[in-house]
N, C-alpha and C positions, 0 to 999 in steps of 0.2 A: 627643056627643064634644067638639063647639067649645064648650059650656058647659065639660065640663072640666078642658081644658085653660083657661079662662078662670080656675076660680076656682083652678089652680095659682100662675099665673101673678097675680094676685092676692094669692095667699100670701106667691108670691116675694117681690114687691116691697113689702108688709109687713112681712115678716123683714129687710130690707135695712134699711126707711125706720127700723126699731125699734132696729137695729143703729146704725146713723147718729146717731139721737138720741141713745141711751146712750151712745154715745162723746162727743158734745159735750158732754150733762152731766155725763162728766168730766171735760172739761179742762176746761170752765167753774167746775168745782167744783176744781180744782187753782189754775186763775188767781185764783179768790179767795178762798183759802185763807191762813191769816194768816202773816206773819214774822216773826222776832224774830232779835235777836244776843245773842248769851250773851258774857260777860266773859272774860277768861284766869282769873278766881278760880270761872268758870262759873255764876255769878248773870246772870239777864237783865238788859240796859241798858234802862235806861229812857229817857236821856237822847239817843236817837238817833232819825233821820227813816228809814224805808227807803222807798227810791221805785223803784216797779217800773213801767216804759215799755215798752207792748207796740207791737211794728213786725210786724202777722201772727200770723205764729206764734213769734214771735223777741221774746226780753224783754229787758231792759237794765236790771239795777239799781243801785240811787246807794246808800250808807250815809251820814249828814252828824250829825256833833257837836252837839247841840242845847244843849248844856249847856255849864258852864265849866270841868269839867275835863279832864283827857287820858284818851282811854278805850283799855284793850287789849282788841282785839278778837280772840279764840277765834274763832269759827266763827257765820256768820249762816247761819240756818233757812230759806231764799227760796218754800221751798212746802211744804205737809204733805197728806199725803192719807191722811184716816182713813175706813176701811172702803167704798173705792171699789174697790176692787179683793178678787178674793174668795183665802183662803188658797191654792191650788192653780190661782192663776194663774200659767203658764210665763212664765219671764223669761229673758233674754239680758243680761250685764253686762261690762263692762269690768272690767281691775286696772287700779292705777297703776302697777306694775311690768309688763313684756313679759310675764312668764312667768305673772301671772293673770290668769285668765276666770270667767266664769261663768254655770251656765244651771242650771235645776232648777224652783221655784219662788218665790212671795214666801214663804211657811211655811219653805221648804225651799232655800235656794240652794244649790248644787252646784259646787267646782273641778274648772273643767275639764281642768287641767293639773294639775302636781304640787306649785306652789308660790304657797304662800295670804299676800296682804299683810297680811294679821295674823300669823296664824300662824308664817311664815317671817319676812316679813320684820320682824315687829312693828312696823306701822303700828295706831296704836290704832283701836279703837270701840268705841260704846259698852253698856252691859251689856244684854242684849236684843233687840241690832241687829246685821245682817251690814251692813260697809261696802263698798261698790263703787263703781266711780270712770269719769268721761267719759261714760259713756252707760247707758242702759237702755231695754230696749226689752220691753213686757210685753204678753203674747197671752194676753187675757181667753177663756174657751169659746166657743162659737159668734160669734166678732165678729172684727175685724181687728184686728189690730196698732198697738201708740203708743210712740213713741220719744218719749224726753228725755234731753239730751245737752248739753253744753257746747260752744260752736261757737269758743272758742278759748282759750288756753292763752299767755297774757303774762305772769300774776304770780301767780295762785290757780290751788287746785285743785280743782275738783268733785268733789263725790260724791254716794253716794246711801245712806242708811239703810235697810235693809230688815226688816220683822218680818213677821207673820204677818197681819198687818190694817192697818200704816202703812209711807206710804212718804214719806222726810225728804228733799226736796230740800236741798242743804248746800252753804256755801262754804267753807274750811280758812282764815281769816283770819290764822294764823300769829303771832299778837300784835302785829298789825297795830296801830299808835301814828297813835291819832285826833287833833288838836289840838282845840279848840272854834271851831266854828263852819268844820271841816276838813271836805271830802266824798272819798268814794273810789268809785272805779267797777270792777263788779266784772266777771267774765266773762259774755258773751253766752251765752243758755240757750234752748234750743228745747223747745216742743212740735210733735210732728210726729203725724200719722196721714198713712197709705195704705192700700191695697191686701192688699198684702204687704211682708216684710221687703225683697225688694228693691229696693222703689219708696222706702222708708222711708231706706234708708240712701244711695241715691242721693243723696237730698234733702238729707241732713244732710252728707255729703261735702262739698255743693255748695256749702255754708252754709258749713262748716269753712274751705274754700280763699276764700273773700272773707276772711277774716282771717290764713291762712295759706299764700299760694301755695305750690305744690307744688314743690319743687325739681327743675328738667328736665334729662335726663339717657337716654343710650341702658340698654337693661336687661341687664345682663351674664350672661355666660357662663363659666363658668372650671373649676378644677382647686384642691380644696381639701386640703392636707396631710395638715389633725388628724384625719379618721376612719380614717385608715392609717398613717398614721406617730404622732400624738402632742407631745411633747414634744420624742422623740428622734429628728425629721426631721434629716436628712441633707443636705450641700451633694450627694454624690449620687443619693439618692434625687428632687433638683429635677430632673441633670441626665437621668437616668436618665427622667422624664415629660416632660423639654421634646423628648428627642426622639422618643418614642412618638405623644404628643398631635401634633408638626407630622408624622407620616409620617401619623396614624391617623384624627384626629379636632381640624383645625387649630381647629376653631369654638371650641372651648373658648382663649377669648384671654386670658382673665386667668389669673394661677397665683399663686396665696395660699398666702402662708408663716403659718402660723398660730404659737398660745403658743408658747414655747420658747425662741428666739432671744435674748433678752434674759438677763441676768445676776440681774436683780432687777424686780420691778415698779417701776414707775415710772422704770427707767432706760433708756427707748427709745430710745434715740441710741449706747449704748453695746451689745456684744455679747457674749455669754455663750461657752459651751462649742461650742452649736451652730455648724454651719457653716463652721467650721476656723477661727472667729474671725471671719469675715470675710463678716457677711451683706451687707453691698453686692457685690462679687464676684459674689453669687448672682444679686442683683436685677438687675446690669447683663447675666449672662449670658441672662439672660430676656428684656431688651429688646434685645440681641442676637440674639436668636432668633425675635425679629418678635413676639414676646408683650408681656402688660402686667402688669410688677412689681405684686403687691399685699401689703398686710401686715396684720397682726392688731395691735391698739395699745389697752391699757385706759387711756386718759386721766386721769382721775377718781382714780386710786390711784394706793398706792404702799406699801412693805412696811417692814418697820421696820429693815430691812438695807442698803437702796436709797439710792444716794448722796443722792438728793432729800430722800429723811426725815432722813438725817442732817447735810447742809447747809441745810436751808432749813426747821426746823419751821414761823418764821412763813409759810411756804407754806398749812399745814393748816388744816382747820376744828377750832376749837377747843372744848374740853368749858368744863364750870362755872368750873376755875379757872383756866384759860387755856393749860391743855396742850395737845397733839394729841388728839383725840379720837379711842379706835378704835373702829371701827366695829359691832364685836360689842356695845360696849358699850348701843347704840339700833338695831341692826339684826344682819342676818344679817355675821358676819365677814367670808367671803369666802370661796372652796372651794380655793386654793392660794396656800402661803405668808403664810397668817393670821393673826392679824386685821391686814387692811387701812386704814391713812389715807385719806381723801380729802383732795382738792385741794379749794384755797378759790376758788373763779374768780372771787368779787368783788374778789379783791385782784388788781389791775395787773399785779404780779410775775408772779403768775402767769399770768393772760390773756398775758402777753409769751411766758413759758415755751411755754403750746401754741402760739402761733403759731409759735414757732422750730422747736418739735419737728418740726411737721407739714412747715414751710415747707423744711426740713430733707432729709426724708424724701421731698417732693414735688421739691422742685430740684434735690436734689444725688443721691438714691439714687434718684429715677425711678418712685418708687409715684404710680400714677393710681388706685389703690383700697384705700378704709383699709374694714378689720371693726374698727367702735369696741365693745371690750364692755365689761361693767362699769358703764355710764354712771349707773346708779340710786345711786352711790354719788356722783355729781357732784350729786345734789340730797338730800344724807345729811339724815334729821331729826333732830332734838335736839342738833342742832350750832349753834356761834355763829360766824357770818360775820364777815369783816373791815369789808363795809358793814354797816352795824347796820340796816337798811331793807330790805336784803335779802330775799326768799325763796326756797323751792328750788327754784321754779322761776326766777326771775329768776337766781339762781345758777348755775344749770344752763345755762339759756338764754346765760348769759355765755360761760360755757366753752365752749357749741360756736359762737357767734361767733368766739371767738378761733381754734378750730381750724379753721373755717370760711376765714376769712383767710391763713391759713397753708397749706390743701390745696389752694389755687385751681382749677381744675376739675377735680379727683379727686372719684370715686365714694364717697361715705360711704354705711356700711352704722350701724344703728345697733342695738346687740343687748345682752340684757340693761339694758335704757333706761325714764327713766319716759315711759310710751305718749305722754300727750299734750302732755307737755314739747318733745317732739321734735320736731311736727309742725310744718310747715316750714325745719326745718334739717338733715336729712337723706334722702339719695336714696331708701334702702331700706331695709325694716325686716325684721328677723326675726321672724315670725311663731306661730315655737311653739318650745316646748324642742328640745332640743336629741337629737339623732336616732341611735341607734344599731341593731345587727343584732339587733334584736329585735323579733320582731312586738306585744309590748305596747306597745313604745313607736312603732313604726308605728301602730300605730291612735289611740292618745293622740294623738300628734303629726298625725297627721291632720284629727283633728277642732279640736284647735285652728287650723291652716290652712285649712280649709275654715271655719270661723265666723269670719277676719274675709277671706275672701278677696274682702269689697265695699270694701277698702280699697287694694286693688292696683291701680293705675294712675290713683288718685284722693288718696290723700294721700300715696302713695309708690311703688316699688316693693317686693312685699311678698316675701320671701327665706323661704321652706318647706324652709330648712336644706337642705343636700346630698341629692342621689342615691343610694342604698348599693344595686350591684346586684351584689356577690360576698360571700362567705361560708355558712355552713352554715343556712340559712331554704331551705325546702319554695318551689321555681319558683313556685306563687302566691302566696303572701305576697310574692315578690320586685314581681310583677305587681300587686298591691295599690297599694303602694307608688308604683308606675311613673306607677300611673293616676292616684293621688290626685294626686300632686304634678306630673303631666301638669295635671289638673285646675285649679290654681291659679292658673298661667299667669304667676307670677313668675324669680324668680331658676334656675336652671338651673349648678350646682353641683355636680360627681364628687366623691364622698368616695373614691374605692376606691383602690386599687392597681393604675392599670391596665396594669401592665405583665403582671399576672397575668387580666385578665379575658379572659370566653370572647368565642368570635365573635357568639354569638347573646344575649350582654348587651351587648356593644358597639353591636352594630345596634338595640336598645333605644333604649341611652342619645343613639345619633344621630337616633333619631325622635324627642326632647323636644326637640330644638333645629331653630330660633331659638327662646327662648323666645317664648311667644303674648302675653303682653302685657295677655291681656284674662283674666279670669277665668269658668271654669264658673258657671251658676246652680244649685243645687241645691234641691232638694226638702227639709221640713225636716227628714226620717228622714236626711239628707245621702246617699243611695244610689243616686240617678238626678240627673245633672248635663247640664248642656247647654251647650258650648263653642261661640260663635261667634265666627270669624273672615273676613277679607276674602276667603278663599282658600277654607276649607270650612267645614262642621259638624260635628262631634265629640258623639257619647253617651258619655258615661260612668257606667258601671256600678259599684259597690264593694259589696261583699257582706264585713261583716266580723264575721257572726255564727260560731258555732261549727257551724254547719250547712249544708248544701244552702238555695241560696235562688230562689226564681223569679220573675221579672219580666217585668209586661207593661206597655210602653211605648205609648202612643198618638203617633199620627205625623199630624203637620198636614198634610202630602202623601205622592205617593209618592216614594219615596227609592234611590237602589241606595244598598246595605251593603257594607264591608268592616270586615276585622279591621285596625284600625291597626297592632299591633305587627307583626302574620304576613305584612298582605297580602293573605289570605284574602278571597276573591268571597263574602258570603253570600248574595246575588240582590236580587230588587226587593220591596219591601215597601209598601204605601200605606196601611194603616190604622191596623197596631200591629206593635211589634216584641217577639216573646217570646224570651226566655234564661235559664240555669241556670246558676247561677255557685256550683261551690263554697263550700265554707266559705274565709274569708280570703283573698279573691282579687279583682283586678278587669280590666274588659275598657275597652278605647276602641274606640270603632267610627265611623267617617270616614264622614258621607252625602254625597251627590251628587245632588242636585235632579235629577230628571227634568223 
């Protein structure tokens, strides 16, 4: 018998050691793998040095002019990896936009939301290749996990080329203007392996924040207009919640006036129909009420009706012949009051303009919390900036400096945004599309919040869109719902109407609050989570098949069980905890260390 288990044991740690090795021999076989930069006419330069400097697991590369005339640089190639990886390896990817993701395979990559940066937003790539952007992270069979990732985000964009047998490490060089004998340094890029995904992306968080401190900040709670009202919110429908929320449920302290208020986009300082005319009124009766004014503000835009567009075109990014550029024209329009301008934030004027907006907004009307959305449109492509050196990120970056200076410690939320443009200059991110009473897009939106919920309370606070617990959805899909974005442990957000909600969704939505701060670990079916905090431990359960589903949990000690939502005693458990969870449903369950 002690023979063997000896030659198990044996096995093991030859499967390991063999695992171990093939993984080095791919990153070794990635670090030196070759580079090249391709031209804007897209012929390779030959007249250039690339100098790749490993610190670890952490590279740092140079471009430098070897030749004597000026080069436009398209996009350098910083690593290729051909036939290391097999077609029907699972992958994990970033968008450049908020709103994609992606998982599937390298053959096959998969959106995991509903809006593709090609496809939507017509961001190119190239014939034979899916492009994806900020990270990847690919789970070969039998072996662990390897992230590569861009560790910070100042003037390029990363990306990744993916096909069926190569994978293109990329930098976006924008027609970056080389001099002779000019060098440029481009973004820091990681190779990482662990464990698992969540050792992995710890790592790379960790990495991220040395070039981008985290913007500090408490994690809010509030009351949000637009999944009940809309458009056509009400100066009473505000008053009609501020005094509900202080007799019912005071935790929710911020109350967010969302679209609508305004006359035209881009003229946030002035007021529309809403409100009787007179959205400050509202916001001071709020801070009257011992709450915190917050607002909804697309920065970035502005419509072609809007005093802005009509006074200020040299404000805009401009096309080929020097108009305003709209936005349909190289990207997605815009989904109200279309096609949309963007703002130029390398021109002064404008950097003045947001700071006034915001400063505006924060001094004199008393918002401590801006929802920026739109922001993809502040680093519009195919546009020409007023800095000619420009890119859209440094563009971008510009803009939310200026409005940065202008909010002074107000909460920025930043939604509809390019992901890693942002990082560092805003408090919270929204995290998946955008959330309605429907259980398709509960489950969609779910799983995009659960796949990056290792980014919440590490590059930001991460916002899993509003609470919706009224309307016509079957009590467990409500509970689904509840759990997941219990689960997340970010932002904490009522979309409802709660003047109408029942007593037993109320008691609900007051067991999500404080938000926790920290996020569940999940399993990678995402259906068994694990929440820990200073106070307890949390299982979470989510079964969002179309059928009866059953689980058995193994338990590192013994535990007493309750039902978090109910309260419910389950008893003491010490080994494994089994449950049956309908179709479309989920449970939280609160342990207690014996």
């Amino acid at each position: 018998m002690k023979y063997f288990f000896f030659i198990i044991l044996v096995q093991l740690f030859c499967a390991c050691l063999f695992t171990v090795t093939a993984q080095n021999n791919i990153v070794s076989a990635i670090k030196q793998s070759d580079s090249y930069v391709l031209l804007q006419d897209g012929s390779v330069a030959t007249n250039v040095k690339i100098t790749r400097t490993w610190q670890g697991t952490f590279c740092n590369t140079t471009i430098t002019n070897t030749g004597v005339g000026n080069l436009n640089l398209k996009e350098a190639v910083l690593f290729q990896a051909n036939h290391l990886f097999k077609p029907e390896t699972a992958i994990y990817a970033e968008g450049f936009q908020m709103l994609s993701q992606y998982r599937g395979t390298l053959a096959s990559p998969k959106l995991v939301g509903g809006y593709d940066d090609n496809g939507h937003y017509k961001l190119p790539q190239p014939a034979g290749y899916k492009a994806v952007y900020n990270m990847l992270v690919v789970q070969p069979a039998n072996s662990e996990p390897m992230l590569m990732g861009f560790n910070s985000s100042f003037r390029y964009i990363g990306k990744f080329y993916l096909s069926a047998d190569t994978v293109k490490v990329v930098m976006d060089m924008e027609n970056t203007l080389l001099k002779p004998g000019a060098s440029v340094r481009l973004e820091e890029f990681s190779i990482l392996t662990a464990k698992n995904n969540n050792a992995l992306t710890s790592a790379f968080a960790s990495r991220i924040n040395h070039f981008h401190p985290r913007l500090q900040s408490n994690i809010p709670a509030g009351w949000c207009s637009w999944y009940c009202f809309g458009p056509d919110v009400t100066a009473k429908n505000i008053t009609d919640h501020l005094t509900y929320i202080k007799q019912n449920i005071p935790q929710l302290k911020y109350i967010q006036l969302d679209d609508g208020y305004q006359p035209h986009m881009g003229d946030w300082l002035e007021t529309g129909n809403a409100f009787g005319n007179s959205i400050q009124a509202v916001l001071k009766e709020i801070k009257t009420a011992g709450f915190e004014p917050a607002i909804w503000v697309a920065p970035f835009i502005c419509d072609s009706n809007s005093r802005v567009f009509k006074e200020h075109p040299d404000w805009l990014v401009k096309d080929s012949l020097g108009k305003p550029l709209r936005s349909d024209k190289v990207t997605f329009g815009g989904w109200r009051l279309a096609p949309w301008y963007a703002l130029d934030a390398t021109n002064p004027a404008v950097q003045a303009h947001l700071t006034h907006v915001f400063k505006t907004m924060s001094a004199q009307w008393g918002c401590t919390y801006f929802k920026l959305d739109a922001n993809f449109w502040g680093a519009l492509p195919g546009g020409l900036y007023y800095d000619k050196t420009a890119t859209r990120v440094t563009a971008y970056r510009s803009g939310m400096k200026a409005i940065l200076k202008g909010a002074g410690n107000a909460f920025i939320l930043g939604c509809n945004h390019p992901l890693w443009p942002s990082i560092g200059l805003i408090n919270g991110s929204r995290s998946s599309n955008d959330i309605s009473r429907d259980w398709n897009t509960f489950s969609a939106t779910g799983d995009e919040n659960l796949l990056r919920s290792w980014q919440n309370g590490r590059l930001w606070w991460n916002d899993p869109d509003c609470v919706l617990l009224t309307g016509n959805l079957p009590s467990n899909e409500f509970m689904y719902h509840a759990s997941l974005l219990f689960a997340t442990g970010g932002l904490v957000l009522s979309g409802d109407d709660l003047t109408i909600i029942t007593p037993e969704r109320l008691a609900i939505l007051k067991k999500m609050l404080p938000p926790k701060k920290t996020s569940a670990l999940f399993n990678p079916a995402l259906d068994v989570g694990w929440l820990k905090t200073p106070e307890a431990t949390f299982l979470i359960l989510l079964n969002k098949d179309d059928q009866v589903k059953k689980f058995t949990v193994p338990l590192s000690k013994a535990y007493q069980i309750k039902d978090y939502w109910t309260d419910e005693k389950k008893g003491v458990y010490e080994s494994e905890w089994k449950d049956t969870l309908p179709a479309h449903s989920g449970k939280v369950y609160q342990l207690k260390f014996l």
